[in-house]
C-alpha positions in Angstrom: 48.8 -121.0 -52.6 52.3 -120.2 -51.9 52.7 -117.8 -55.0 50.2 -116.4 -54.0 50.9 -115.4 -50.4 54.5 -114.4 -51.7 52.7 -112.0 -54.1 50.7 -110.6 -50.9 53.5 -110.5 -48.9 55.6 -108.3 -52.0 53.0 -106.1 -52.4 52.3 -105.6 -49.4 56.0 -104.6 -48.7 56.0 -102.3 -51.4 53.0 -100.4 -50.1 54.1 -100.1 -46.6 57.5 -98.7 -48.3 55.5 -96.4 -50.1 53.5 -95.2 -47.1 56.9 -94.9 -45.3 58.7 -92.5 -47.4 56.0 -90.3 -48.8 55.2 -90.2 -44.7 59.0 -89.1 -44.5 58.4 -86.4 -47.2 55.2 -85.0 -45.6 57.0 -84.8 -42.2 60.0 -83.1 -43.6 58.0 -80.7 -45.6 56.1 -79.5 -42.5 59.2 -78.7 -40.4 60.5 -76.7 -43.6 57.4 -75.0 -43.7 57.5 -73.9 -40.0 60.6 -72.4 -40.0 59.8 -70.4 -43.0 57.0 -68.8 -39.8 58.3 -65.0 -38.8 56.5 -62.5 -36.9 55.2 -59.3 -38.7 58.3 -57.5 -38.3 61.6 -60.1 -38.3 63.3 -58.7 -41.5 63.0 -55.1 -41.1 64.6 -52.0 -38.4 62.7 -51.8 -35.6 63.0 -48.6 -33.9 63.2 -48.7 -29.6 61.3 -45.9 -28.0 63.8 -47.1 -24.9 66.8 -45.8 -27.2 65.2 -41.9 -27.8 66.4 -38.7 -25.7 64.6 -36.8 -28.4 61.8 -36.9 -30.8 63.5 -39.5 -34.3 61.8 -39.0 -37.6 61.9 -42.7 -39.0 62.7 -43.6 -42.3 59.8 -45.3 -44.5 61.1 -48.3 -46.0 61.2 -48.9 -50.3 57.8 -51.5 -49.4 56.2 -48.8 -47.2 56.6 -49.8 -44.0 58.2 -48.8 -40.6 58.4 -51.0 -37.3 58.4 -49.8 -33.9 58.8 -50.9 -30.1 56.9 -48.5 -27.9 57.2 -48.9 -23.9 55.2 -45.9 -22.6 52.3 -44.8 -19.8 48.9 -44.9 -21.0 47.7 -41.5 -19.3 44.0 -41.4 -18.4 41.3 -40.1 -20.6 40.7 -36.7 -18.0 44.2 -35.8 -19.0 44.2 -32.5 -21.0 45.3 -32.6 -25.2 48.4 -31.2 -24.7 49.6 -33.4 -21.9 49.2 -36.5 -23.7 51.5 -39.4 -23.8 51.8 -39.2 -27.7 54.5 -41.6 -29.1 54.0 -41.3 -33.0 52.8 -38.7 -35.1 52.1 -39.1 -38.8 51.9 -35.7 -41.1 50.3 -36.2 -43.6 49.9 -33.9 -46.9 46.6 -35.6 -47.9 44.0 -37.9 -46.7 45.7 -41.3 -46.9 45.0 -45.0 -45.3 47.5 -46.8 -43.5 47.4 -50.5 -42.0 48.4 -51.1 -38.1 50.5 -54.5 -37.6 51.0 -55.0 -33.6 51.0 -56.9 -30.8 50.9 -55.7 -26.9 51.4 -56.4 -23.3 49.1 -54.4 -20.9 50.8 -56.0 -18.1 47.5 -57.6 -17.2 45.6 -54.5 -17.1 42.4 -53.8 -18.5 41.2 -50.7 -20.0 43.8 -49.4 -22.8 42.0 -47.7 -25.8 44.3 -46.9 -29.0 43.9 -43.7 -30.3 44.6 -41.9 -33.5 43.7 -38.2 -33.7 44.4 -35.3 -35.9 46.3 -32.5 -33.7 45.5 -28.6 -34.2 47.4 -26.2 -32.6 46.3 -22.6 -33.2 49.3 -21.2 -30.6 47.7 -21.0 -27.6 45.4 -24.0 -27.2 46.1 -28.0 -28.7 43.0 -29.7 -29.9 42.7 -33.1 -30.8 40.0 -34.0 -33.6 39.1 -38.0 -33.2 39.9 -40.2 -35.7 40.2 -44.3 -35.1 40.0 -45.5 -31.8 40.2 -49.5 -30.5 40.1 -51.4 -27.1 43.5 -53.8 -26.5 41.7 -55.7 -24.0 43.6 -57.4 -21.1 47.0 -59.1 -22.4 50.7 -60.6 -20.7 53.8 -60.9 -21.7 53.2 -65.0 -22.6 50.9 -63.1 -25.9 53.5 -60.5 -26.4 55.4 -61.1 -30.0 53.0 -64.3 -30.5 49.6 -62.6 -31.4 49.3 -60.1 -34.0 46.3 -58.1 -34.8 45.5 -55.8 -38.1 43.8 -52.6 -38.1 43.3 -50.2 -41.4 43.2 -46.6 -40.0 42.3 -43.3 -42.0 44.4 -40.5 -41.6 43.6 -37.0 -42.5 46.1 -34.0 -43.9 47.9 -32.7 -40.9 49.3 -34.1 -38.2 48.4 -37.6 -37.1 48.8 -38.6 -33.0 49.0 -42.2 -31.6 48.6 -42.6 -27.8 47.3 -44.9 -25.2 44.1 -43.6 -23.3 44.1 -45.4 -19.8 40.2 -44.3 -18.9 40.3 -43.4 -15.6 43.8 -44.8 -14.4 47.8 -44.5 -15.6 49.4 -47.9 -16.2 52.0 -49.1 -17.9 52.0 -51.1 -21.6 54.7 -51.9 -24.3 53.7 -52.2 -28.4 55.7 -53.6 -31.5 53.8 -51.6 -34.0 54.0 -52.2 -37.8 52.6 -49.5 -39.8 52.4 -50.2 -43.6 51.6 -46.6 -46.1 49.3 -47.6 -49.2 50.6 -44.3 -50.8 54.0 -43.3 -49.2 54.0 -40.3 -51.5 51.5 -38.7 -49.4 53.2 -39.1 -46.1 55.4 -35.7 -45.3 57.2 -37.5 -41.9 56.6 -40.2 -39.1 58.2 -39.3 -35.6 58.7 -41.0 -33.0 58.4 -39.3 -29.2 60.8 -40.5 -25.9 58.4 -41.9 -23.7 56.6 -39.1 -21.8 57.5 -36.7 -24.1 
Protein backbone atom coordinates (compact mmCIF):
# COMPACT_ATOMS: atom_id res chain seq x y z
CA UNK A 1 0.00 0.00 0.00
CA UNK A 2 2.91 2.16 0.60
CA UNK A 3 4.45 1.55 -2.95
CA UNK A 4 1.70 2.37 -4.06
CA UNK A 5 0.86 5.73 -2.59
CA UNK A 6 4.65 6.72 -3.26
CA UNK A 7 3.94 5.80 -6.94
CA UNK A 8 0.78 8.27 -6.68
CA UNK A 9 2.50 10.73 -4.94
CA UNK A 10 5.63 10.64 -7.92
CA UNK A 11 3.39 10.90 -10.47
CA UNK A 12 1.43 13.07 -9.33
CA UNK A 13 4.45 15.46 -8.81
CA UNK A 14 5.54 14.96 -12.15
CA UNK A 15 2.26 16.00 -13.62
CA UNK A 16 1.73 19.04 -11.51
CA UNK A 17 5.58 19.89 -12.76
CA UNK A 18 4.43 19.38 -16.17
CA UNK A 19 1.39 21.56 -15.83
CA UNK A 20 3.61 24.16 -14.19
CA UNK A 21 6.09 24.80 -16.80
CA UNK A 22 4.16 24.22 -20.00
CA UNK A 23 1.80 26.93 -17.92
CA UNK A 24 5.09 29.07 -17.80
CA UNK A 25 5.60 28.66 -21.55
CA UNK A 26 1.98 29.52 -22.52
CA UNK A 27 2.24 32.73 -20.24
CA UNK A 28 5.52 33.81 -21.70
CA UNK A 29 4.46 33.19 -25.14
CA UNK A 30 1.38 35.47 -24.81
CA UNK A 31 3.26 38.48 -23.42
CA UNK A 32 5.71 37.99 -26.55
CA UNK A 33 2.92 37.92 -28.71
CA UNK A 34 1.50 41.19 -27.39
CA UNK A 35 4.28 43.22 -27.76
CA UNK A 36 4.76 42.12 -31.31
CA UNK A 37 0.77 44.38 -31.42
CA UNK A 38 1.44 47.92 -33.44
CA UNK A 39 -1.02 50.18 -34.79
CA UNK A 40 -1.50 50.44 -38.55
CA UNK A 41 1.08 52.89 -39.00
CA UNK A 42 4.13 52.50 -36.16
CA UNK A 43 6.98 51.64 -38.76
CA UNK A 44 6.41 54.10 -41.36
CA UNK A 45 6.70 58.40 -41.84
CA UNK A 46 3.84 59.87 -40.78
CA UNK A 47 3.26 63.18 -42.25
CA UNK A 48 1.67 66.26 -39.64
CA UNK A 49 -0.78 68.42 -41.37
CA UNK A 50 0.20 70.71 -38.05
CA UNK A 51 3.86 70.92 -39.72
CA UNK A 52 2.57 72.44 -43.42
CA UNK A 53 2.74 76.30 -44.44
CA UNK A 54 2.17 74.98 -47.88
CA UNK A 55 0.58 72.27 -49.89
CA UNK A 56 3.64 68.82 -49.48
CA UNK A 57 3.49 66.17 -52.23
CA UNK A 58 4.27 62.96 -50.09
CA UNK A 59 6.39 60.31 -51.11
CA UNK A 60 4.72 56.67 -51.73
CA UNK A 61 6.55 54.22 -49.94
CA UNK A 62 8.50 50.93 -51.91
CA UNK A 63 5.14 48.68 -50.19
CA UNK A 64 2.60 51.45 -51.43
CA UNK A 65 1.73 53.18 -48.72
CA UNK A 66 1.76 56.77 -47.16
CA UNK A 67 0.59 57.76 -43.51
CA UNK A 68 -0.84 60.89 -42.39
CA UNK A 69 -2.04 62.98 -39.29
CA UNK A 70 -4.74 65.40 -40.35
CA UNK A 71 -6.17 68.01 -37.68
CA UNK A 72 -8.63 70.17 -39.72
CA UNK A 73 -12.41 71.82 -39.75
CA UNK A 74 -14.96 69.75 -41.14
CA UNK A 75 -16.92 72.72 -43.11
CA UNK A 76 -20.61 72.08 -43.55
CA UNK A 77 -22.23 70.48 -46.48
CA UNK A 78 -23.89 74.19 -47.79
CA UNK A 79 -20.30 75.25 -48.19
CA UNK A 80 -19.57 75.92 -51.94
CA UNK A 81 -16.85 73.30 -54.02
CA UNK A 82 -14.23 75.54 -54.05
CA UNK A 83 -14.28 76.54 -50.45
CA UNK A 84 -13.86 73.24 -49.22
CA UNK A 85 -11.58 72.15 -46.44
CA UNK A 86 -9.73 69.64 -48.76
CA UNK A 87 -6.64 68.07 -47.02
CA UNK A 88 -5.49 65.31 -49.68
CA UNK A 89 -5.78 65.06 -53.18
CA UNK A 90 -4.83 61.96 -55.12
CA UNK A 91 -4.13 62.40 -59.20
CA UNK A 92 -4.56 59.81 -60.64
CA UNK A 93 -3.59 58.79 -64.37
CA UNK A 94 -6.13 55.95 -64.44
CA UNK A 95 -8.98 54.45 -62.61
CA UNK A 96 -7.25 52.73 -59.59
CA UNK A 97 -8.46 51.26 -55.99
CA UNK A 98 -6.81 52.30 -52.96
CA UNK A 99 -7.47 50.99 -49.26
CA UNK A 100 -8.20 53.72 -46.27
CA UNK A 101 -6.38 52.72 -42.82
CA UNK A 102 -7.59 55.38 -40.01
CA UNK A 103 -8.66 56.09 -36.87
CA UNK A 104 -10.45 59.56 -35.64
CA UNK A 105 -11.50 61.79 -32.88
CA UNK A 106 -14.63 63.95 -33.57
CA UNK A 107 -14.21 65.49 -30.36
CA UNK A 108 -17.54 64.03 -29.33
CA UNK A 109 -19.36 65.38 -32.21
CA UNK A 110 -21.75 63.74 -34.29
CA UNK A 111 -22.26 64.21 -37.88
CA UNK A 112 -18.75 63.98 -39.90
CA UNK A 113 -19.20 62.30 -43.37
CA UNK A 114 -15.82 61.32 -45.34
CA UNK A 115 -15.71 62.27 -48.63
CA UNK A 116 -13.79 61.43 -51.73
CA UNK A 117 -14.63 63.24 -54.95
CA UNK A 118 -13.13 63.74 -58.29
CA UNK A 119 -12.39 67.76 -58.74
CA UNK A 120 -12.99 69.54 -62.29
CA UNK A 121 -12.06 72.81 -62.80
CA UNK A 122 -12.86 74.23 -66.23
CA UNK A 123 -11.25 77.93 -65.08
CA UNK A 124 -13.98 79.66 -63.93
CA UNK A 125 -16.09 77.32 -61.88
CA UNK A 126 -14.80 73.98 -59.43
CA UNK A 127 -17.05 71.02 -59.54
CA UNK A 128 -16.87 68.12 -57.50
CA UNK A 129 -18.14 64.73 -59.04
CA UNK A 130 -18.99 62.19 -55.92
CA UNK A 131 -17.20 59.29 -55.46
CA UNK A 132 -17.08 57.32 -51.85
CA UNK A 133 -18.57 58.78 -49.00
CA UNK A 134 -18.81 57.28 -45.16
CA UNK A 135 -20.34 58.44 -41.71
CA UNK A 136 -17.44 58.53 -38.69
CA UNK A 137 -20.02 58.43 -36.16
CA UNK A 138 -19.47 60.13 -32.74
CA UNK A 139 -15.76 59.23 -31.32
CA UNK A 140 -13.09 60.73 -28.27
CA UNK A 141 -9.84 60.90 -27.85
CA UNK A 142 -9.97 57.57 -25.36
CA UNK A 143 -10.67 55.66 -29.29
CA UNK A 144 -8.18 57.78 -31.01
CA UNK A 145 -4.90 55.51 -32.07
CA UNK A 146 -6.79 52.39 -30.45
CA UNK A 147 -9.60 51.66 -33.19
CA UNK A 148 -8.87 51.26 -36.68
CA UNK A 149 -11.32 51.00 -39.43
CA UNK A 150 -10.65 49.79 -43.35
CA UNK A 151 -12.31 51.26 -46.20
CA UNK A 152 -11.44 50.25 -50.10
CA UNK A 153 -12.21 53.48 -52.11
CA UNK A 154 -12.34 53.76 -56.07
CA UNK A 155 -10.64 56.55 -57.53
CA UNK A 156 -11.09 57.80 -61.00
CA UNK A 157 -8.30 59.58 -63.54
CA UNK A 158 -7.92 63.08 -62.33
CA UNK A 159 -7.79 64.60 -59.41
CA UNK A 160 -8.92 62.82 -56.21
CA UNK A 161 -10.25 65.28 -52.95
CA UNK A 162 -10.56 64.06 -49.37
CA UNK A 163 -12.51 66.39 -46.93
CA UNK A 164 -14.75 66.30 -43.93
CA UNK A 165 -18.44 67.30 -44.62
CA UNK A 166 -19.86 68.65 -41.26
CA UNK A 167 -23.82 68.61 -42.51
CA UNK A 168 -25.14 71.57 -41.24
CA UNK A 169 -22.41 72.72 -38.60
CA UNK A 170 -18.22 73.50 -38.62
CA UNK A 171 -16.48 71.39 -35.90
CA UNK A 172 -13.39 70.42 -35.32
CA UNK A 173 -11.78 66.54 -35.90
CA UNK A 174 -8.20 65.06 -36.14
CA UNK A 175 -7.36 61.61 -38.52
CA UNK A 176 -4.26 59.24 -38.78
CA UNK A 177 -4.99 58.09 -42.18
CA UNK A 178 -3.16 55.15 -43.91
CA UNK A 179 -3.73 54.95 -47.46
CA UNK A 180 -2.31 51.77 -49.21
CA UNK A 181 -2.08 51.99 -53.59
CA UNK A 182 -2.82 48.39 -55.25
CA UNK A 183 -1.05 49.83 -58.38
CA UNK A 184 1.36 52.66 -57.43
CA UNK A 185 2.24 52.99 -61.08
CA UNK A 186 -0.93 54.56 -61.73
CA UNK A 187 -0.81 57.26 -59.09
CA UNK A 188 0.75 60.68 -60.75
CA UNK A 189 1.05 62.54 -56.97
CA UNK A 190 -0.56 62.60 -53.34
CA UNK A 191 -0.61 66.14 -51.70
CA UNK A 192 -1.20 67.07 -48.75
CA UNK A 193 -3.06 70.68 -47.91
CA UNK A 194 -2.26 73.14 -44.56
CA UNK A 195 -5.37 72.98 -42.72
CA UNK A 196 -7.85 75.43 -44.21
CA UNK A 197 -6.12 75.65 -47.29
Amino acid sequence: MQKSMTKTAIFMTIVILAFIFTGCQNTSSSIDESKHTESAVSDETIYNQKELQEPKELEISEDGTVAMEIESMAEPANTLPEDKSIFLAVTAKEDTDISLQYTYDTYGKEGALFCCELKADNGTETSLEPLSSFYLSQTSKENYKDIWLTRGIFLKKGENVFYLNGKDQTFPYRMILKATFFAPEKIESVILYPAGK
